[in-house]
MARFI-65367 format. One record per residue: x, y, z of N, C-alpha, C, O in turn. Coordinates in steps of 0.05 Angstrom, whole numbers, plus 5000, padded with zeros to 4 digits. Example, Ala and Ser with C-alpha at 12.3 -4.5 7.8 and 13.67 -1.06 7.14 Angstrom:
BEGIN
526448865156524649105156526449345156528549345169 525749555142527349795143525850015157526850235161 
// end
This chain:
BEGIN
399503777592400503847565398403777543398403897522 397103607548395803457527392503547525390803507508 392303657547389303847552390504047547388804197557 392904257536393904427544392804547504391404727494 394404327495394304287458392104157458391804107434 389904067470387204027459386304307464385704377441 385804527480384704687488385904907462384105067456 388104937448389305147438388305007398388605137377 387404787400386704717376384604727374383804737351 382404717397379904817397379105097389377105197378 381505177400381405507400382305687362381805907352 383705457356384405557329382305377305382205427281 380905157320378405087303376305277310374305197298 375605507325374905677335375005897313372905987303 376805957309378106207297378206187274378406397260 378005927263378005897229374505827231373306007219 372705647240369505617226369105887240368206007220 369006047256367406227251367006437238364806537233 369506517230369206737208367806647176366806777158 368406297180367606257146365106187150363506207131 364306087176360406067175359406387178357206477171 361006487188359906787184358906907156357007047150 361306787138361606977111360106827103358406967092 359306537100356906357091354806507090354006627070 353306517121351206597131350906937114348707047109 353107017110352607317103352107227066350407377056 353107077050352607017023350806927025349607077011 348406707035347006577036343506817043341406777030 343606987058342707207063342007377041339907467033 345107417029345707637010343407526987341307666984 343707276972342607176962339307076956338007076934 338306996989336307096987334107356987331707396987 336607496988335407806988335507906967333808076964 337507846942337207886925335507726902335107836880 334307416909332107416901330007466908328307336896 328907656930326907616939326307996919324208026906 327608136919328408316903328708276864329608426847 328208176863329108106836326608246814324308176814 327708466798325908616790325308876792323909006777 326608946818326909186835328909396831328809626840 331209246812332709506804334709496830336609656832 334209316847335809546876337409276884338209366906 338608976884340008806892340608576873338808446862 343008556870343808316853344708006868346707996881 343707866865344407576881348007576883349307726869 348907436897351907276894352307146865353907186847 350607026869349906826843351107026810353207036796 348307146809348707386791351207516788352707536769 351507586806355407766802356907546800359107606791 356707356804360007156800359007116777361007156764 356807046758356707046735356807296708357207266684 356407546723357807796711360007706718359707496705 362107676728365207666733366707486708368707526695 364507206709365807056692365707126664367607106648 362907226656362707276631364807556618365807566595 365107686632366808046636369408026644370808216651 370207746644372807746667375207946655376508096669 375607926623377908046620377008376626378608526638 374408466617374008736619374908846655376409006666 373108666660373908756694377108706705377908776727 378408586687380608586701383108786688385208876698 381908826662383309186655382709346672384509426687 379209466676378609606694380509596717382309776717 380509406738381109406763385009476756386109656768 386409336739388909396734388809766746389409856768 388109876724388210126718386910216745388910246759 384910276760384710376786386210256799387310446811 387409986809389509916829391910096831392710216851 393410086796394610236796395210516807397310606817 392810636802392110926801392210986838393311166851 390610786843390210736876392810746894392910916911 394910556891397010516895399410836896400410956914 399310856869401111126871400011326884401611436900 397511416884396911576905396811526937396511716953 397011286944397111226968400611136973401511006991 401411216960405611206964405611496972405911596994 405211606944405111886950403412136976404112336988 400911946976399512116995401612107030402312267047 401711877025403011777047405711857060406411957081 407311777035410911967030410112317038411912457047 407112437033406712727042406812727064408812817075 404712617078404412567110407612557123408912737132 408312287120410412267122413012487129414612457147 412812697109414312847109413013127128414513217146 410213237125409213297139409813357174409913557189 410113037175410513027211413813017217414513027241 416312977190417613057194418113337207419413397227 416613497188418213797189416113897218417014077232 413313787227413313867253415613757272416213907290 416213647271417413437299420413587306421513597328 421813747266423413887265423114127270425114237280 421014267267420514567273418514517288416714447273 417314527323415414407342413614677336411114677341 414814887326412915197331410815117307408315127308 412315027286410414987258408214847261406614877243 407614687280405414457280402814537274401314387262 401814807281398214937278398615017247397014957229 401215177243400715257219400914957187400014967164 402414777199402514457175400614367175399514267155 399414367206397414167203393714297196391514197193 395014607197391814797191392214807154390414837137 394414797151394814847114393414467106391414447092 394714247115393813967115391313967113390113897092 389614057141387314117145385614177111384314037096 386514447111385114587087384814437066382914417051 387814287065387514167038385013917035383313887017 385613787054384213567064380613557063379013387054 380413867078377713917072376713957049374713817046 377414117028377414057003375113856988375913626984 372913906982371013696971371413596947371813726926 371413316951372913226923370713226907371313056890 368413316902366413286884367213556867367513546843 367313736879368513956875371013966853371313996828 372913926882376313936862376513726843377813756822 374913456849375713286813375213486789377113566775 373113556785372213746765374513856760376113776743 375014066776376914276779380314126767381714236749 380913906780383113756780383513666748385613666736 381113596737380513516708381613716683382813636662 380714036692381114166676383814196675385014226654 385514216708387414376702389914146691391714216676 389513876702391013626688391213596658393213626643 388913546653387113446632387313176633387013046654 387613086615386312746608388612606624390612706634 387612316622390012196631389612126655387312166663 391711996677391611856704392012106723391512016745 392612346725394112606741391512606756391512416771 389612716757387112736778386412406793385512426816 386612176784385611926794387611986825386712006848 390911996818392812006836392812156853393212066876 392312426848391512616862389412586881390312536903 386512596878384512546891385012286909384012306932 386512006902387111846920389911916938391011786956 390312046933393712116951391412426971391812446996 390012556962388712636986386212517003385212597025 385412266985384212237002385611997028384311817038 387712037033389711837047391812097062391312137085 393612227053394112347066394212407100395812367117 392212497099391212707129391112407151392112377173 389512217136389811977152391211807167390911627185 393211927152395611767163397311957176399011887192 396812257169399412537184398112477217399712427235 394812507224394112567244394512357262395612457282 394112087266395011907276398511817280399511657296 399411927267403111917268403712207282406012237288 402412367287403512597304401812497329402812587349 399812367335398912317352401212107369401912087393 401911947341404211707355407211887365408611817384 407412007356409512167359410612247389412712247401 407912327393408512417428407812187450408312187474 406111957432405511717452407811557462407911307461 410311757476412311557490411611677527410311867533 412911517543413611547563415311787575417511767564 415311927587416612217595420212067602422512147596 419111787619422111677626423911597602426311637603 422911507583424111437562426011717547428311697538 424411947548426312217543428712227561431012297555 427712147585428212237614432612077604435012157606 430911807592433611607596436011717577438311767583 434911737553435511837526437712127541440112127536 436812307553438012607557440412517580442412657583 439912297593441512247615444412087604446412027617 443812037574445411867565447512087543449512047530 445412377546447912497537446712417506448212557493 445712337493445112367469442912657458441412797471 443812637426442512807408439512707402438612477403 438212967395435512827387434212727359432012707349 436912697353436612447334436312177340434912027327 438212077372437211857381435411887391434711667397 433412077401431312137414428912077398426711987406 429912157366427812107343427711827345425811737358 429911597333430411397326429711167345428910947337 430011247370430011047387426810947413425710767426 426911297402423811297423421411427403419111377411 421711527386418811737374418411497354416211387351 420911407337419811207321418010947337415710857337 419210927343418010617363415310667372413310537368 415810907386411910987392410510977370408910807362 411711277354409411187331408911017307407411067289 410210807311409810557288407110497293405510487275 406410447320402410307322401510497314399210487322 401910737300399410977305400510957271398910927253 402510967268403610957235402310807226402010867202 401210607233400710197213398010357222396610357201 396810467240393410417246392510667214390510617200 394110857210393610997201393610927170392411087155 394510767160396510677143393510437137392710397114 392810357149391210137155388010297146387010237125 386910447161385110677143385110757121383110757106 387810857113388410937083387910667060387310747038 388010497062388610267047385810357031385710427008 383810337047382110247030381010527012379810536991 382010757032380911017031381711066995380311196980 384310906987386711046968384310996941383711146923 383010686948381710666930379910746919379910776895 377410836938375211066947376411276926375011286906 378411436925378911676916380211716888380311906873 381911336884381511396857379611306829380211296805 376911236846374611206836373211316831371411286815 373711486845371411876849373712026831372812206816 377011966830377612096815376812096786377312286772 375311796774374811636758372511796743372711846719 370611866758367412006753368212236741366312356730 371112406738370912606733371612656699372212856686 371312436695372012446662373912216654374212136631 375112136673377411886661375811646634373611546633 377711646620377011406603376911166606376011016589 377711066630377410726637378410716658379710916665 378210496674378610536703375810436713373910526699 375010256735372610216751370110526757367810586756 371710606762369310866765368810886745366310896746 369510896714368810966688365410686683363210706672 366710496697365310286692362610286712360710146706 362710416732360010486757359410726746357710826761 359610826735358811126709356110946693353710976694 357610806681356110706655353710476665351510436655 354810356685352210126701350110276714347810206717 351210516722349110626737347610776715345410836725 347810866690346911096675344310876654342310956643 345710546655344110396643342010136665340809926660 342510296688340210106715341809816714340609616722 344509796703345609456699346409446729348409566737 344409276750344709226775347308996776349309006790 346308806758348008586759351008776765352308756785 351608966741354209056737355709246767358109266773 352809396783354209606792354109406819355609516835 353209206827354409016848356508796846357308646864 357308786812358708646806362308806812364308676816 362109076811364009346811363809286847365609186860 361809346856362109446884363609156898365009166918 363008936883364308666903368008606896369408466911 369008726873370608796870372308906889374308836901 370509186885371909406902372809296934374709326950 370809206934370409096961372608896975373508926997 373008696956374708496962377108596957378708536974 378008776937380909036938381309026970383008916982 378809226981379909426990379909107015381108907008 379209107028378308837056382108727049383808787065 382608597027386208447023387608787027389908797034 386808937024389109227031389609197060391609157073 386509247069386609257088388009087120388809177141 387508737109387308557114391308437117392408267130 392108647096395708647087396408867108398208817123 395708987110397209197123396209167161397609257179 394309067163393808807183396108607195397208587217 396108507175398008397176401008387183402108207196 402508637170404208767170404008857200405908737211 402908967215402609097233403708907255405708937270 401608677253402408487276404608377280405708317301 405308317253408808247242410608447260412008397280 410308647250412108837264411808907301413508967317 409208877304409008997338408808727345407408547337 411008737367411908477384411208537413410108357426 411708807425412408837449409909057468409709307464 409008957479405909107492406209337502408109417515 403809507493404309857488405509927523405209747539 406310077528408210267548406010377556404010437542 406610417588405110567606404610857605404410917629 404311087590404811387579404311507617402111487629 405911577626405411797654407812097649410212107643 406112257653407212517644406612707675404712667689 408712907680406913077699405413337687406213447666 403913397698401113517681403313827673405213897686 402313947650403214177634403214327642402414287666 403614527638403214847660400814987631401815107612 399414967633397115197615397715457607397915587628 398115607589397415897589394615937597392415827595 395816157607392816347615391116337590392216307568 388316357591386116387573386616547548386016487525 388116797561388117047534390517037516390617107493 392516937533395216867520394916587501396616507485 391416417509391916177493390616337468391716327446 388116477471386116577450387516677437387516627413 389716907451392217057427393016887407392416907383 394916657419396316447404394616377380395416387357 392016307389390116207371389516387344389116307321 389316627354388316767335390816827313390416857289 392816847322394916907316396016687288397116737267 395016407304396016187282393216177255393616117231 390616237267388716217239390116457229391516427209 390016667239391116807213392616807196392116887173 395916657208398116597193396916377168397716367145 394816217183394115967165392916067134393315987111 391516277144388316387128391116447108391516347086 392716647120393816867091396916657082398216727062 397416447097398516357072397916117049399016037029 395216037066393215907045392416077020392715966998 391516307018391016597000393216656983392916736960 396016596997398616666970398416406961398116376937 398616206979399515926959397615996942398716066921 394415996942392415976921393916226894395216196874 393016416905394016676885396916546863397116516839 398716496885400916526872401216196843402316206822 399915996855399615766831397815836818398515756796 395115966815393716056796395716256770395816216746 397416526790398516646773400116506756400016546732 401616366765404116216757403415956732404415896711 401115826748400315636719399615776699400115676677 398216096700397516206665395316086663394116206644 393915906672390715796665388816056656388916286664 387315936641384516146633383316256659383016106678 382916456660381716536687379016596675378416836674 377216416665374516276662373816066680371416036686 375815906690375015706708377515656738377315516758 379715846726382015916750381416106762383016296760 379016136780379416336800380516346818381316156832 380916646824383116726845382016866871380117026869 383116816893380716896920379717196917377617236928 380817386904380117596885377317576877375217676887 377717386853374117366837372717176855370317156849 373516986880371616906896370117116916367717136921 371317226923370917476943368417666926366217706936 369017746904367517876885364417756877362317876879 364717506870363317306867361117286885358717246877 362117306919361217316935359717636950357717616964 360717806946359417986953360218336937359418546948 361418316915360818546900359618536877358318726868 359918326867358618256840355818326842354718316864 354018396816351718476816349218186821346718196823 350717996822349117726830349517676854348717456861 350717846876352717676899350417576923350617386938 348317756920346517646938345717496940345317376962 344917406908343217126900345316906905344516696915 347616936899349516706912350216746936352316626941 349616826949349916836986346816616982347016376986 345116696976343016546975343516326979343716217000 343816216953343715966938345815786950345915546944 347615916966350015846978348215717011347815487020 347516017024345915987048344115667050344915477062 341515697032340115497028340815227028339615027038 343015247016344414927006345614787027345614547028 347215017052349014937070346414847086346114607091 344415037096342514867109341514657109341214507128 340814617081339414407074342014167085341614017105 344314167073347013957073347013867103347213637110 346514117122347314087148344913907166345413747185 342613957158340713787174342113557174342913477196 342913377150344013087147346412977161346912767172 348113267153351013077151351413107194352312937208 350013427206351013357234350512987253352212857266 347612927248346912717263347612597247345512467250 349012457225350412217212352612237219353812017220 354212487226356512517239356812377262358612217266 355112427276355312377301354912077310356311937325 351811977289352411647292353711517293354111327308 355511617261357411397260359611317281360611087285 360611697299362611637320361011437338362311257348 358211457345358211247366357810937361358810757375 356210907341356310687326359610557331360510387347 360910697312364010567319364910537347365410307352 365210717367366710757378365510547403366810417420 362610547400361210277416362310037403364009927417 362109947386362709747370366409637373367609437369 366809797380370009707385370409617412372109457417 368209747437368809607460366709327462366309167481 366009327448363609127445365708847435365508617444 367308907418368708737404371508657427372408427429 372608927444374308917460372708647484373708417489 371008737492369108467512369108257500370608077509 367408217476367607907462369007917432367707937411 370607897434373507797411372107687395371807787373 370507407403369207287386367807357370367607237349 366107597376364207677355366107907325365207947302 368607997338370108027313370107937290370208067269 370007607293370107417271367907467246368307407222 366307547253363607647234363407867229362807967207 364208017257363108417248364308477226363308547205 367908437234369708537226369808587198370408797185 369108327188368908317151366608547142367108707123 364108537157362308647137363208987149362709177134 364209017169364809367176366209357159365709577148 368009257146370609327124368809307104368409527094 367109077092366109107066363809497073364309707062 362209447089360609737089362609947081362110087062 365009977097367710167088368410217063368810427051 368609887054370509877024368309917008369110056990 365409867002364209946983364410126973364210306989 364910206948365010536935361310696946359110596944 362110956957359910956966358811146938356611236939 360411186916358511276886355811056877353611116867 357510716887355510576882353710446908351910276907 354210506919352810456944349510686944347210596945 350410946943348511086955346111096935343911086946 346011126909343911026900341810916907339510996910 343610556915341210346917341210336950340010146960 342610536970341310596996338910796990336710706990 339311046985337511226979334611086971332511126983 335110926952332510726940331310586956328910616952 331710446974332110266995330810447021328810347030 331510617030331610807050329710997043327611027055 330211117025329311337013330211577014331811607033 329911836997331712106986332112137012334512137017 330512167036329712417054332412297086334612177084 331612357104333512417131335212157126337612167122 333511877126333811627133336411557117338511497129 336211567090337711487068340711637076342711527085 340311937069342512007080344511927105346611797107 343112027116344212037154345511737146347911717150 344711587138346111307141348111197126349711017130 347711357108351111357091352311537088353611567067 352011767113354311877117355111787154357211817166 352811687161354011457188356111327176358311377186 356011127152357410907151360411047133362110897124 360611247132362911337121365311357151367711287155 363211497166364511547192365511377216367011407236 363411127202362910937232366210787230367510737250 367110737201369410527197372210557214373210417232 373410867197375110957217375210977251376910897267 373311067254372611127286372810807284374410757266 372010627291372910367291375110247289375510057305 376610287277379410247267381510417292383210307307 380810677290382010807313381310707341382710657360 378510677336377910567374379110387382380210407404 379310117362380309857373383209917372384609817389 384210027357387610207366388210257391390210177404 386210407400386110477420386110487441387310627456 383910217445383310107468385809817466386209697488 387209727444389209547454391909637466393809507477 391509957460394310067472394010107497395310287508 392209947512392710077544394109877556394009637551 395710017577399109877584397909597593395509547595 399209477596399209207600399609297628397709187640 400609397643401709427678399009597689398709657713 397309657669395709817686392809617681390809647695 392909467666391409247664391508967676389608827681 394808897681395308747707394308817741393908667760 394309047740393909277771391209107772390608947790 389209167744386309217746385208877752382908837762 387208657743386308467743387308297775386408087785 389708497786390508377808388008417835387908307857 386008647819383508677840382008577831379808677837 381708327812379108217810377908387792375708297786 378208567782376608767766375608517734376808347721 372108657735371408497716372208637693372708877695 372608467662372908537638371408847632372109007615 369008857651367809157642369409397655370109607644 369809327679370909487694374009577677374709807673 375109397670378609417661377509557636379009717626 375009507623374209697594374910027608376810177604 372510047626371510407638374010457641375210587624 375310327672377510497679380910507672382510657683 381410307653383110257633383110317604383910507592 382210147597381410157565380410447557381510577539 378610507567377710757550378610987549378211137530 380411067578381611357579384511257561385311457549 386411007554386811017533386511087508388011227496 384210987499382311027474381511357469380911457447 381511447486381011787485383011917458382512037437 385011847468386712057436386411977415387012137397 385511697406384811607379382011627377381411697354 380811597386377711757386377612017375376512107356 378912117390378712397379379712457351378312587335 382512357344383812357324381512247298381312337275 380212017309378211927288375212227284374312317263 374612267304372912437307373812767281372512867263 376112817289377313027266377912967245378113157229 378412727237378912647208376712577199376512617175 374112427214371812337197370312637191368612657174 370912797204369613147198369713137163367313127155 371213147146372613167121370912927103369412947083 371612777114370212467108366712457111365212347094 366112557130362912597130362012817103360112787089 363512987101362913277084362913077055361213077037 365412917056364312787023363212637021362712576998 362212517038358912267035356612357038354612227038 356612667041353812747048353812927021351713047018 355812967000355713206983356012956963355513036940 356412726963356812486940354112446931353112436909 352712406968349912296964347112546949344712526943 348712716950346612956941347313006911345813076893 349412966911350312966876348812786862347412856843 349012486873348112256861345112216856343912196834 344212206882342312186891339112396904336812406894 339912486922338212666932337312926910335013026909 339012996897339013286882337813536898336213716893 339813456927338613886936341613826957342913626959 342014066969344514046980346714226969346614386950 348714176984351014346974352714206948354014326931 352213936951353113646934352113776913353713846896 349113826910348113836882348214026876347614046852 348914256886349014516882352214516864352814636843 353514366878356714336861356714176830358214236812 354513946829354613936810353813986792354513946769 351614136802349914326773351814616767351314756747 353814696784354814846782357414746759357614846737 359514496773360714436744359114366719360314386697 356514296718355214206688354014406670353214366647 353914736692353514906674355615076675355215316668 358415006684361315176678360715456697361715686694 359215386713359215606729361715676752361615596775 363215766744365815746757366915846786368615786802 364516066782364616296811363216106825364215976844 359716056814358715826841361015616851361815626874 361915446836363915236844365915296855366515086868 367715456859370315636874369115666902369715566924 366815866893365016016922364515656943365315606966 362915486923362515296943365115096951364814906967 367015146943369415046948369815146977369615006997 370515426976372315546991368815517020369115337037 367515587022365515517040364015327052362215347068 365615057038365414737046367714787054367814627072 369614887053373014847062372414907092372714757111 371015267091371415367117369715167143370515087165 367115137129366014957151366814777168366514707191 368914677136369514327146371914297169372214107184 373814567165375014637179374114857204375914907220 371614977208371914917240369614747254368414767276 369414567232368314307249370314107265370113937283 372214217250374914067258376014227281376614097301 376314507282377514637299375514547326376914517346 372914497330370714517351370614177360369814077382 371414057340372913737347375313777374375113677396 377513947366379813997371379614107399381114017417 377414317405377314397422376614197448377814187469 374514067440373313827454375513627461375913557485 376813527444379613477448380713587471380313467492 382113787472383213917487383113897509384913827524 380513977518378813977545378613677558379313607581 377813557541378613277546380913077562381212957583 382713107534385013017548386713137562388313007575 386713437564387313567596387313457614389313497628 385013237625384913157649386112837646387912737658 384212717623384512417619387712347612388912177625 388912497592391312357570393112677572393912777551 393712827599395713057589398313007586400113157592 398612807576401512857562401612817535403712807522 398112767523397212757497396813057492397413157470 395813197512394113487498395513647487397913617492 394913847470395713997448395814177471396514417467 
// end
């Protein structure tokens, strides 16, 4: 007993110095890096920002009021959408391609883009901050809760139908319960995301608010200020994150369920391609009325309310339409060298990094904070002084749109890999199987449906760190092409690049999905679509 409580107090003197010699070692670093820099325009000491904080305290603490706020309601709201979202699939099972391809659309949506857009048609005021943070949260949380949705046991239906109940108890007793871990993981991403979006909603003209304030630091080189904003942000988003953490564990008591299904019966190839073609279309033309029909209906100036009408036109009858296929063409190329292989790092970056952490727990204590701070940094103020650092060209980029991607995929992996049954992990340990072994042949064919789920949502998520960083920074791209397009009211370029960052971003997502598919067919079929 008494070696029993020495060993478990070791273990919790364990668990408390290392995370805080971690965060030491990481301020102590920070610090000398930012004097060794000093002069450079590109790092502010610890030192330095806790003394912007003190001297600014009340300013910064209006600022942050007003984005928390702003942050908050859009992440009720974004969320209360989702929410409802996977209601009405779960209620109507036929609707699922067409909610979640309209979701999709919206989602893809480049917020460099729609803030502009969102600005005019709001106007002043908090309506765009909420907005842009309620989408950028959304999708985050729909795709992981329909994933949770079907993460029950076939026997658990099996017990439920034998008992003669409705599938209301079917909802209540078994779909909720599954998807609560996929609900909180998702929920858990969003936290920090809500803030991200109503900061960018901030850049688009708002009068006060933290983004108003990384506007003005960055336009006057005040380093002190725009790392004094980013440590902020930072420490926001890490306690969001860190709460809803929390919450999670509070709530999940009882170790994830063994998922065994017997395998699906497939349609044939042509009956699936039919289906397929069948649902983009339904998607395409009632994305086209929704658009049409709220343009008609708001009455907006149709100077800057176009309608897929004058995009279409825009695009290929107009007496300019070539030169904007051009200018359109060029930009997507240029965008695409960056954002594919930053795409792709960040999934592996993460998705290594979570079994890395699954093996040694211990090294959690350190990663964990700075993967959330890389996450929670606003990347308006981040990419600057990476770009600077790095430089305009492959390096700079690719790496902060890795680190946009790498977080989630992280978040999802380690979801992932803790949901594998406990009975199939007892099996693996009753053979002696080493910790690597119970990773490969346990852990990871778990981890397959939230992988992927991360893989389709960072699609959306890569598209706005690679079009942030070209706005901000790089000046060539589809990014900069959007913003020289809102700064000279060019309304057709900005629509046109709307709707052709949409399509991409969405079948980068569909070619995610597919891979998916194929995938968990064999690994997770009682996951596959």
């Amino acid at each position: 007993m008494i070696a029993a409580t020495a060993s478990r107090e070791t273990v919790l003197d364990r668990s408390f110095w290392i995370p805080v010699l971690g965060t030491l070692l990481v301020v102590v670093a920070w610090e000398v890096a930012g004097r060794a820099f000093a002069g450079a325009y590109v790092l502010a000491p610890p030192s330095a920002v806790a003394r912007f904080l003190v001297d600014n305290s009340a300013l910064m603490i209006r600022a942050l009021g007003v984005t928390f706020t702003n942050a908050a309601m859009g992440f009720a709201f974004g969320n209360i959408a989702a929410i409802i979202l996977a209601a009405i699939v779960l209620l109507f099972p036929a609707s699922q391609r067409v909610v979640t391809g309209l979701a999709l659309v919206v989602f893809c949506l480049p917020l460099v883009a729609t803030g502009p857009i969102l600005r005019v048609l709001m106007g002043p005021g908090e309506g765009p901050q909420i907005a842009l943070a309620a989408l950028a949260v959304y999708y985050t949380t729909l795709i992981p809760l329909l994933v949770g949705l079907k993460a029950a046991p076939s026997s658990w239906f099996d017990l439920i139908r034998s008992y003669g109940r409705s599938r209301l108890s079917e909802l209540l007793h078994v779909r909720l319960a599954a998807s609560t871990p996929y609900l909180l993981a998702g929920l858990q991403i969003a936290a920090p995301a809500a803030f991200l979006g109503a900061m960018v909603g901030e850049f688009t003209g708002a009068e006060r608010g933290m983004g108003v304030l990384t506007i003005r630091a960055m336009r006057a080189l005040d380093v002190d200020m725009t790392w004094a904003l980013a440590t902020v942000a930072t420490a926001v988003a890490i306690a969001a994150y860190a709460a809803m953490g929390w919450l999670a564990r509070r709530l999940l008591k009882d170790p994830p369920p063994a998922i065994l299904a017997p395998p699906k019966t497939v349609a044939k190839g042509d009956r699936r391609s039919l289906a397929g073609l069948i649902d983009v279309a339904l998607i395409v033309s009632v994305c086209l009325m929704v658009w049409w029909v709220a343009l008609e209906l708001s009455g907006l100036n149709p100077f800057f309310a176009k309608t897929p009408g004058d995009v279409y036109a825009a695009l290929f009858t107009q007496a300019d339409a070539a030169e904007t296929r051009s200018s359109l063409r060029s930009a997507i190329s240029e965008t695409l060298i960056y954002l594919v292989p930053g795409y792709l790092a960040g999934l592996l970056v993460g998705a290594g990094l979570a079994m890395l952490l699954v093996l040694a727990p211990s090294v959690a204590s350190i990663t964990m904070p700075v993967a959330i701070a890389l996450r929670s940094v606003p990347i308006v103020t981040t990419a600057p002084l990476i770009v600077l650092v790095l430089g305009r060209g492959a390096v700079g980029t690719i790496t902060l749109v890795a680190v946009m991607v790498f977080f989630p995929t992280l978040v999802a992996c380690l979801h992932g890999l803790r949901q594998a049954p406990g009975q199939a992990l007892d099996v693996a340990s009753s053979y002696a199987a080493t910790p690597l072994q119970r990773l490969v042949y346990v852990r990871i064919p778990a981890m397959l449906p939230a992988l992927f789920a991360a893989a389709r949502m960072s699609v959306p998520a890569a598209v706005l760190a690679v079009t942030v960083v070209e706005w901000l920074a790089t000046g060539g791209g589809i990014g900069s092409l959007m913003a020289l397009s809102a700064s000279l009211s060019d309304y057709d370029m900005l629509w046109s690049t709307i709707v052709i960052v949409s399509i991409l971003s969405a079948l980068g997502y569909a070619l995610v999905g597919l891979l998916e598919a194929r995938v968990l067919r064999v690994y997770a079929p009682e996951q596959s679509q």
